[in-house]
C-alpha positions as CSV (number, residue, x, y, z in Angstrom):
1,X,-1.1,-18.0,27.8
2,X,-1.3,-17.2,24.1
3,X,-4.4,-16.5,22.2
4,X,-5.2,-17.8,18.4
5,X,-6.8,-14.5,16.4
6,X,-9.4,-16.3,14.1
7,X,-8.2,-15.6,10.5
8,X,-10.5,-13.1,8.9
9,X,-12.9,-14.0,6.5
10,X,-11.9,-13.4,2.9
11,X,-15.2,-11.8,1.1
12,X,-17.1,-13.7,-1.6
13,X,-17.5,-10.7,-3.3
14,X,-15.7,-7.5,-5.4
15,X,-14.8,-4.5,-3.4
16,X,-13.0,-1.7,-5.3
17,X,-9.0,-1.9,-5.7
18,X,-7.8,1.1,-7.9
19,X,-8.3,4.7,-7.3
20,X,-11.3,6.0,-9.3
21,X,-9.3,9.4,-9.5
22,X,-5.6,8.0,-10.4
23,X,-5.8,4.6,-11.3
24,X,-3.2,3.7,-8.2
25,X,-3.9,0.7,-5.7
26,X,-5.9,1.4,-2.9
27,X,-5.0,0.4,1.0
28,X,-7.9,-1.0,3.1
29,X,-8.3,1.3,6.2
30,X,-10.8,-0.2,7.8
31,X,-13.7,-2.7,7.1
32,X,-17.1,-1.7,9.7
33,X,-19.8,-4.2,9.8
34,X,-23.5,-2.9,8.7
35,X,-27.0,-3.7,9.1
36,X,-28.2,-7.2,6.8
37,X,-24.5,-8.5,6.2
38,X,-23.3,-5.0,4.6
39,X,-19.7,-4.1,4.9
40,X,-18.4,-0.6,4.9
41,X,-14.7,-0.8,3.9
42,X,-13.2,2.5,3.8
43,X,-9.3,2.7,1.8
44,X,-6.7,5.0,1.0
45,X,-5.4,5.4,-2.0
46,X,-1.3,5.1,-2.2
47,X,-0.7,7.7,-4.7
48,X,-3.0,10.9,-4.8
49,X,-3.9,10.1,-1.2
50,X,-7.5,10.2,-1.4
51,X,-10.2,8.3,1.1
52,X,-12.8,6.3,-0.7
53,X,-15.6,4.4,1.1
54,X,-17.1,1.1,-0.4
55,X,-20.5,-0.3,0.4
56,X,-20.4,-4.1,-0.4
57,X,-23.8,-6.1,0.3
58,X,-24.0,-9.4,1.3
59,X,-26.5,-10.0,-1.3
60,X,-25.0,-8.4,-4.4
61,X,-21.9,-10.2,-4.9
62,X,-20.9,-7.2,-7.3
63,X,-21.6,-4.2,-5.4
64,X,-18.8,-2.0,-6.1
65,X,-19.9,0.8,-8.4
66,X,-23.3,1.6,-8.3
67,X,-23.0,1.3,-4.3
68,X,-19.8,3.3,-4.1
69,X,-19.6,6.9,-2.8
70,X,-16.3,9.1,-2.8
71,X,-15.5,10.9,0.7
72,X,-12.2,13.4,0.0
73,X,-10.6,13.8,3.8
């Protein structure tokens, strides 16, 4: 028996896709589900390498900078 994986839901709103550090494209990790509709979406960058977390909210459809923090692994 074969199971059908639901197709994931593309997001109505801007997450972050260059490296604030290099300017390079950035590789989504993960993306962790929050309280109130949030989304945590953590990336890697594929030049310098660095981990960046964005916090999108369902509610601001352009939540990418002010809602943005850096993590360096």
């Amino acid at each position: 028996m074969s199971q059908v994986e639901p197709e994931p839901a593309k997001p109505s709103f801007k997450v972050m896709s260059n490296c604030p550090q290099c300017s390079a494209s950035l590789a989504v990790l993960r993306i962790i589900p929050g309280k109130a509709g949030a989304e945590y979406w953590t990336m890697r960058c594929t030049k310098c390498g660095g981990i960046h977390l964005d916090i999108v909210k369902a509610d601001s459809p352009a939540a990418t900078g002010a809602d943005s923090s850096d993590v360096f692994a």
